[in-house]
C-alpha positions as CSV (number, residue, x, y, z in Angstrom):
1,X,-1.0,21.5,2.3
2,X,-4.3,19.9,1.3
3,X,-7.6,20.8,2.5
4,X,-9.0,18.2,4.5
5,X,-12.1,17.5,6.0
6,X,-11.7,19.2,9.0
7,X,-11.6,22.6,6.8
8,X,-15.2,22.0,6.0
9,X,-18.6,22.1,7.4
10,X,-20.3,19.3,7.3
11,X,-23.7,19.7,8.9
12,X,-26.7,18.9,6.7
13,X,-24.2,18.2,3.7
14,X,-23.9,15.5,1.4
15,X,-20.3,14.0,1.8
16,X,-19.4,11.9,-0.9
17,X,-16.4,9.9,0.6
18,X,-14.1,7.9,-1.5
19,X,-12.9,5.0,0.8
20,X,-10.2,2.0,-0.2
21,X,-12.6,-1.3,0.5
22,X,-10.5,-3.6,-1.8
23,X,-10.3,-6.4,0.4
24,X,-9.6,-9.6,0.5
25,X,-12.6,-12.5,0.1
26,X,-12.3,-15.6,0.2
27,X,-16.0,-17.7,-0.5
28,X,-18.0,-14.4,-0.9
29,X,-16.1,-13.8,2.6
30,X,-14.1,-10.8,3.9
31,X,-10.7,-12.5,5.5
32,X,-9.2,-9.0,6.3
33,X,-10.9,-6.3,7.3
34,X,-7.9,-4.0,7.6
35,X,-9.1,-1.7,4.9
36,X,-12.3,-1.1,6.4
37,X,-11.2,-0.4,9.6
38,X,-8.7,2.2,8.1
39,X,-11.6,3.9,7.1
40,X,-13.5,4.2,10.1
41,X,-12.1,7.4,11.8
42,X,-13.3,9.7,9.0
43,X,-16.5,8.0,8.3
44,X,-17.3,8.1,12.1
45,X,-16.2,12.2,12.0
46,X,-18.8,13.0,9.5
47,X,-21.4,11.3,10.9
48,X,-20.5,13.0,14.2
49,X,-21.2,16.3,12.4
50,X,-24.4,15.4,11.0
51,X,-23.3,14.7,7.4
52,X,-25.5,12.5,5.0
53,X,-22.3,10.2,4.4
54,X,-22.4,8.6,0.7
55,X,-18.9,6.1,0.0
56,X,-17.6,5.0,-2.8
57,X,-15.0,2.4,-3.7
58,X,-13.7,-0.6,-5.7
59,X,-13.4,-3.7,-5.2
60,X,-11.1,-6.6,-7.1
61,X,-11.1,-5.3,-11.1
62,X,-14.3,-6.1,-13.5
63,X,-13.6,-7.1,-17.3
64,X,-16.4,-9.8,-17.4
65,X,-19.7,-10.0,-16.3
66,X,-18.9,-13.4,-14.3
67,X,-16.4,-10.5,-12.0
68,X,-19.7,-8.7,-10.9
69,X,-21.1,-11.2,-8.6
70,X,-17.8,-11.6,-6.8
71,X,-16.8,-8.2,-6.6
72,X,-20.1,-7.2,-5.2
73,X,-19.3,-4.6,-2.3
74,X,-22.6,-5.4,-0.3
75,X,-20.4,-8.1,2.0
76,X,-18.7,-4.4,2.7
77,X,-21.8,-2.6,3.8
78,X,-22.2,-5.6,6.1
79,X,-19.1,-5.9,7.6
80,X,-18.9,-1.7,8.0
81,X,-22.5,-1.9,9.5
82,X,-21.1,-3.8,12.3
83,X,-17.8,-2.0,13.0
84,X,-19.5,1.4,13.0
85,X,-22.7,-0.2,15.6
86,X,-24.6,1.4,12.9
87,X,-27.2,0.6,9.7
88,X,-25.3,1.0,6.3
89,X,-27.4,1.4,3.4
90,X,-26.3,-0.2,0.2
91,X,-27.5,0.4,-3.4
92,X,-26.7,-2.0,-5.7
93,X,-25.8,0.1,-8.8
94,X,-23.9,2.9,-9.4
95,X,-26.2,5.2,-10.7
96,X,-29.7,5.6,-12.0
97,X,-33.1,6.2,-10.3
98,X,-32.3,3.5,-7.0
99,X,-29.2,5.1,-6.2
100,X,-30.7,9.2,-6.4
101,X,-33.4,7.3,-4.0
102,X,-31.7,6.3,-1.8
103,X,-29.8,9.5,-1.4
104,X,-32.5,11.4,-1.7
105,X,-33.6,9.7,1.7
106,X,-30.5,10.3,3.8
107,X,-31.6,11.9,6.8
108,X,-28.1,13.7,8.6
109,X,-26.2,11.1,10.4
110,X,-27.0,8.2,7.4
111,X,-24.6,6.2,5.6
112,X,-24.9,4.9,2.3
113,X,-23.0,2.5,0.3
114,X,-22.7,2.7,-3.5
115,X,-22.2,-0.8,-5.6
116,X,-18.0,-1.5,-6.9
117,X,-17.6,1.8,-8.9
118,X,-15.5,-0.8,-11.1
119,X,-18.6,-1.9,-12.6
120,X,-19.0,0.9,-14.4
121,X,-15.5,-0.9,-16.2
122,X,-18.1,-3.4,-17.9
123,X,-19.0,-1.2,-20.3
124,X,-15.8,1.4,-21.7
125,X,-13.6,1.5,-18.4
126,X,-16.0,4.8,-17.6
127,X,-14.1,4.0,-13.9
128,X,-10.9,3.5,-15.1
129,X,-10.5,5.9,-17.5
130,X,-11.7,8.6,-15.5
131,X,-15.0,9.1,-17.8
132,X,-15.9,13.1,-17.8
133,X,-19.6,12.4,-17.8
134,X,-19.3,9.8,-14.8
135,X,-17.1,11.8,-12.4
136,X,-20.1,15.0,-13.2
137,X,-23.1,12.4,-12.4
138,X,-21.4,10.6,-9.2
139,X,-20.3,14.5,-8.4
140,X,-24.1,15.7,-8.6
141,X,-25.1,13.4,-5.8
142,X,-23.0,15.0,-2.9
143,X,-21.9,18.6,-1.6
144,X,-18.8,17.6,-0.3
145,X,-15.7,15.1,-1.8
146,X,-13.9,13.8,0.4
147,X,-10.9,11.2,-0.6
148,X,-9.6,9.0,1.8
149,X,-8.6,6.1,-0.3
150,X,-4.5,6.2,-0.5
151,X,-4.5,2.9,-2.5
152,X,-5.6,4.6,-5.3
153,X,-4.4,7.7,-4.9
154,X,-1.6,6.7,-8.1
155,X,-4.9,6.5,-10.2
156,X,-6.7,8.7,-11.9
157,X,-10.2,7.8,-12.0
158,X,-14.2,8.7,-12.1
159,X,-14.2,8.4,-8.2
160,X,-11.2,10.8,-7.4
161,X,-10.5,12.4,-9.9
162,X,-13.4,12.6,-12.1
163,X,-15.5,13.9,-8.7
164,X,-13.1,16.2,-7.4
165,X,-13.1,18.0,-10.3
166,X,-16.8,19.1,-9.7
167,X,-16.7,19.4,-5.7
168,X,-15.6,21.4,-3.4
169,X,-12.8,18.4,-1.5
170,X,-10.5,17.7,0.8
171,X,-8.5,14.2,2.1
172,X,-9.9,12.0,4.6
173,X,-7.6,11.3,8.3
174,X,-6.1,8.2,6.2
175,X,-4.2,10.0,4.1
176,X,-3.8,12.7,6.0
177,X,-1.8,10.8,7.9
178,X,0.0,8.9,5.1
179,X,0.7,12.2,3.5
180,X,2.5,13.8,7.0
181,X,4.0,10.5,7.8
182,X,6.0,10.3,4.6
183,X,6.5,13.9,4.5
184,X,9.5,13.1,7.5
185,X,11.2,11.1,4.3
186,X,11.5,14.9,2.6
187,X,14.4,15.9,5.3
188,X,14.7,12.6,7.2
189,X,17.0,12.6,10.7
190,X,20.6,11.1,9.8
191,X,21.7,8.5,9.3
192,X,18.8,8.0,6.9
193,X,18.6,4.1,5.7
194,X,16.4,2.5,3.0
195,X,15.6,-1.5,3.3
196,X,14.7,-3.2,-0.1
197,X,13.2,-6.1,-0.4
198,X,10.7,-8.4,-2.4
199,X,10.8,-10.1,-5.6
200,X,11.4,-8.1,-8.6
201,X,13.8,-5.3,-9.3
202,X,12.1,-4.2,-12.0
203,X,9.4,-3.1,-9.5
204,X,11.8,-0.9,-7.6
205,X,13.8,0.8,-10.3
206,X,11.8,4.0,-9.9
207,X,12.1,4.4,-5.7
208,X,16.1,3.4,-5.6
209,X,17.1,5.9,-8.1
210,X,15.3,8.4,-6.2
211,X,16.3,7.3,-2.7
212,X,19.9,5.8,-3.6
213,X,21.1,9.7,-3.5
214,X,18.9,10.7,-0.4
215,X,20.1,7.6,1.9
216,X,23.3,6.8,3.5
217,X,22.7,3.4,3.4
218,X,20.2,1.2,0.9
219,X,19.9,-2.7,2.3
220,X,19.5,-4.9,-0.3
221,X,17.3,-8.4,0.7
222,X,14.8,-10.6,-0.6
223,X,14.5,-12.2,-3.4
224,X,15.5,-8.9,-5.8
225,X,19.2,-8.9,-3.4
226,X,20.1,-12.5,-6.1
227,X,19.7,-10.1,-9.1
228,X,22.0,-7.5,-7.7
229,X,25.0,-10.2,-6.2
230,X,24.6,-12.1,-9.7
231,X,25.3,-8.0,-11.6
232,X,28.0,-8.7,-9.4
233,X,29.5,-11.3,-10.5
234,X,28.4,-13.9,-7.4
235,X,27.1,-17.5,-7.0
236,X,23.8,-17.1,-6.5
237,X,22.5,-21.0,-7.6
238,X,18.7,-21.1,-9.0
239,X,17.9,-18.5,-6.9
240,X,15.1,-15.7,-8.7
241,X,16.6,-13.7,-11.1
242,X,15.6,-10.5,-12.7
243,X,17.2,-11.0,-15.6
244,X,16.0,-7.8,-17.5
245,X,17.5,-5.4,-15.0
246,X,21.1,-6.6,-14.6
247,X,22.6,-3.9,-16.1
248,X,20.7,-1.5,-14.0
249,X,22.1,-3.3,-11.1
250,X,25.2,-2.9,-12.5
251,X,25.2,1.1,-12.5
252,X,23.9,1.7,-9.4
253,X,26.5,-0.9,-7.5
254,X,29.3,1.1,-9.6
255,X,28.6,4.3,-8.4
256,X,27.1,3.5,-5.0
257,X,28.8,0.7,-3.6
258,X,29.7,2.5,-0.3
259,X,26.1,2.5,0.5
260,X,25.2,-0.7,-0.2
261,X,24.8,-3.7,1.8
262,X,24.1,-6.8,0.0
263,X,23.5,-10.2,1.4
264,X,27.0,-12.3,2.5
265,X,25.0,-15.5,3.7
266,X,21.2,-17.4,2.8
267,X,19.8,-20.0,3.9
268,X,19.0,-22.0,1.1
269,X,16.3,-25.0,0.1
270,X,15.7,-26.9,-3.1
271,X,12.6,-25.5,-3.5
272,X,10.0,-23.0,-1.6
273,X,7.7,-25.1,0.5
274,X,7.4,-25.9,4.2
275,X,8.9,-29.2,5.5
276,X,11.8,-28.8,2.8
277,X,15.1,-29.3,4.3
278,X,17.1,-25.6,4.4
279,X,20.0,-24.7,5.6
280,X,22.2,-21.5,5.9
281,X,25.5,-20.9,3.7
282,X,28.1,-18.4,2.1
283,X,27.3,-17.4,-1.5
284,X,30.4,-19.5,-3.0
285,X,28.8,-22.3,-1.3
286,X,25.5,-22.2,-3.2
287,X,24.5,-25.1,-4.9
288,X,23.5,-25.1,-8.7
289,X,20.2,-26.3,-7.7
290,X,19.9,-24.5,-4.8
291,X,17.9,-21.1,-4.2
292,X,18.4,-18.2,-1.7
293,X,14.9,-17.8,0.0
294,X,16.3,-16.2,3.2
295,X,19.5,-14.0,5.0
296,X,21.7,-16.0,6.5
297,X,22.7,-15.2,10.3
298,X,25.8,-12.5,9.3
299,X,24.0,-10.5,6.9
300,X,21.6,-10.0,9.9
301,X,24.3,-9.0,11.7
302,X,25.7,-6.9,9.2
303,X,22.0,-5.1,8.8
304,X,21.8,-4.9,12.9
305,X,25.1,-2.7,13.0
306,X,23.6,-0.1,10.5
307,X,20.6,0.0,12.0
308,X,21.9,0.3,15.4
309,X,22.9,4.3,14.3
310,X,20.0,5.1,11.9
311,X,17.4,7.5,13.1
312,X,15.2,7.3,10.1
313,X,14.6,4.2,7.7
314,X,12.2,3.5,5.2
315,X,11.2,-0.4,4.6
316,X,9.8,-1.8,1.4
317,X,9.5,-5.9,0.6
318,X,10.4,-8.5,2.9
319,X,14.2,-9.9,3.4
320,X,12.8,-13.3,3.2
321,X,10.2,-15.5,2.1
322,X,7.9,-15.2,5.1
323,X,4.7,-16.6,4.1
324,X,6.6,-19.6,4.9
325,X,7.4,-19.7,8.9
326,X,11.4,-20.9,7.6
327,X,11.9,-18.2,6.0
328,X,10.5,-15.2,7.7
329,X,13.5,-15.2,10.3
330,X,15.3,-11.7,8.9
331,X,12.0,-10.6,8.3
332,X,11.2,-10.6,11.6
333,X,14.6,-10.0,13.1
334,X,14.9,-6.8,11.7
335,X,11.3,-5.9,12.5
336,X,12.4,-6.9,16.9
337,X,15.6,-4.5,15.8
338,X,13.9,-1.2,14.5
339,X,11.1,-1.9,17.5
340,X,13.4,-1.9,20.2
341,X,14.8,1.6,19.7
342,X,13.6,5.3,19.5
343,X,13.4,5.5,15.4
344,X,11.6,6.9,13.1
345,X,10.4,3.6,11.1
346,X,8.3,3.9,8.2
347,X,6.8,0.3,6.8
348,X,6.3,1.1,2.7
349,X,3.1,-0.2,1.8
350,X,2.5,-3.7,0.4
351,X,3.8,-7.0,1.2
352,X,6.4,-5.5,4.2
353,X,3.3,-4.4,5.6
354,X,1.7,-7.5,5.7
355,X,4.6,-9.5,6.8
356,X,4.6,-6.7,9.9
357,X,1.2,-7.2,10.2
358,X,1.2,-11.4,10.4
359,X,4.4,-11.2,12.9
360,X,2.6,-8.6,14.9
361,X,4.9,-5.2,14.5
362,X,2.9,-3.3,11.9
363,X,1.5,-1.4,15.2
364,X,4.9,-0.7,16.8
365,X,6.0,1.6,14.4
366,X,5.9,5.1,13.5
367,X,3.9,4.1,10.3
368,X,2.9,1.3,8.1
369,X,1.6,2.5,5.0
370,X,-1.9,0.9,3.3
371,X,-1.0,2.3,-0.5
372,X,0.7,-0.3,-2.5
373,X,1.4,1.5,-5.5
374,X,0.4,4.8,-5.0
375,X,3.3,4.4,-1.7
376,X,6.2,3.2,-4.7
377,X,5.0,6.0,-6.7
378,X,4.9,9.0,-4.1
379,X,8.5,6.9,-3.4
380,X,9.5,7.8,-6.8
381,X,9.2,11.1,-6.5
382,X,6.0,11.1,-8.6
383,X,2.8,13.3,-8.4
384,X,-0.6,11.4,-7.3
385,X,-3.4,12.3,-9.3
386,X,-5.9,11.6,-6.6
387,X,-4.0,13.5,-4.1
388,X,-3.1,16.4,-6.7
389,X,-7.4,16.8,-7.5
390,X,-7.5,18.3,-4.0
391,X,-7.9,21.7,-3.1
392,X,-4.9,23.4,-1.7
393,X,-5.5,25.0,2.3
């Protein structure tokens, strides 16, 4: 077990927190403040125990100096300022004489902002790359690290790694909880079934050769399902294909067939827009120029009568294209199913998240995870550098 921050005293300290604030803007405005708001619970906790609070995090990625201006994090410091009913302070560099000022004049309680540590990608990737002398200076300015930003979690860089090598640390509530809730996937209640969807295969290779052998079922949908029926030899029309990874499609239905559930109907369109006429039919009925962008009405069925039985499933990418209000029907179907039973559900990061989100389940179950990557990776069965920087309890 990691130390968190409950394992430290706080009082007087200077907490450097590492937060995930990548959101999204739209016209120099936040759209979606989910990432702030995950944050709020152990900002709020330090300032509770009289901490001088000092955050950190990145926003959008910085090659060019034309990326500074619209990755500036101040529109964060506004937006946190009113969630938390309280002044944020906001420096707008990442080091030098402003930012030890405005530290230096934290009285306990204070929060303070630091400017998109990605800016410090301008010149070397010092962010990126996890620069030594970076992670020592941003170190020097707190007592305390504190990471609480999942999302990056995969990454090694100046902000989580680089600090945590320096400072005494331990996670944040956020991934405290992410860490416990996906600890239940270690020795899952039975049966045990994995939902893939999304786009690319290639994407996934990693998290189904690691779960194909833990799960007693694996769900095949979304757009990645057409790659999979065409490694079996089906009709599957101008629907997406992920060409590069038949083969690997290939093995896996060979030696795991009798786990697999792939797609036996879609509803089909000529192309991905709303207001296109769609309808629903067999695979060998698939049109040349037709493409799969949803499950059909008996594949739902199919997927209700394993579901029906599992205790524990794990959900990563959409069955449909949902951003489209035509296509998001198995998305959502599935989402009424595992929400209308005692389960353990866990939501995988990334776009399954935000499909829960928009259709308003993403709350009603056991736990929707904000990592994107860093959730594929722990998936994988990988380590995560900024998780594996921590100090152990």
């Amino acid at each position: 077990m990691k130390k968190t921050i409950r394992d430290y005293d706080l009082n007087g300290k200077r907490v450097l927190i590492r937060c995930d604030f990548n959101v999204p803007l739209k016209d120099g405005k936040i759209i979606d403040d989910t990432r702030i708001r995950a944050s709020l619970e152990t900002i709020q906790y330090a300032i509770q125990e009289n901490a001088k609070v000092i955050l950190f995090s990145h926003l959008g990625r910085v090659k060019e100096k034309a990326d500074l201006a619209k990755n500036d994090l101040r529109v964060v410091s506004v937006r946190l300022s009113e969630l938390l009913n309280k002044k944020v302070a906001f420096v707008d560099e990442t080091r030098g004489e402003k930012v030890q000022e405005a530290v230096q004049n934290l009285q306990d309680g204070d929060v303070l902002l630091i400017q998109n540590t990605r800016y410090e990608d301008l010149d070397g990737k010092k962010e990126s790359s996890n620069d030594q002398e970076l992670g020592e200076y941003w170190a020097s300015l707190g007592d305390i690290f504190i990471n609480d930003a999942f999302g990056t979690a995969h990454r090694a860089h100046a902000s989580n790694v680089g600090i945590a090598s320096h400072l005494p640390s331990g996670v944040g509530f956020l991934i405290e909880k992410e860490l416990k809730a996906l600890s239940l996937l270690e020795n899952p209640k039975r049966p045990f079934t994995v939902i893939m969807g999304g786009s690319k295969v290639e994407d996934k290779i990693g998290v189904i050769e690691n779960l194909i052998t833990k799960a007693d079922f694996l769900i095949i949908g979304g757009a990645m399902a057409f790659t999979f029926l065409k490694a079996d030899g089906r009709n599957i029309g101008s629907s997406l294909l992920d060409s590069q990874n038949i083969d690997f499609c290939k093995k896996i239905l060979a030696q795991y067939r009798d786990k697999i559930l792939l797609p036996k109907d879609v509803e089909v369109a000529l192309e991905l827009s709303e207001g296109t006429p769609h309808h629903t039919c067999l695979l060998r009925d698939i049109q040349e120029n037709e493409m799969g962008l949803d499950l059909g009405p008996q594949t739902i069925e199919e997927i209700r009568k394993i579901l029906k039985d599992s205790q524990t499933v794990l959900w990563n990418g959409p069955l449909g294209a949902y951003e489209v209000d035509s296509y998001k029907v198995a998305t959502e179907e599935v989402l009424k199913i595992l929400t209308s039973e005692e389960k353990c559900v866990i939501l995988g990061g990334g776009d399954i998240v935000a499909a829960a989100s928009k259709l308003g389940y993403a709350d009603k179950v056991t736990h929707a995870s904000t990592g994107g990557g860093a959730t594929l990776e722990y998936l994988e069965g990988k380590k995560l550098p900024g998780i594996e920087c921590i100090e152990n309890q």
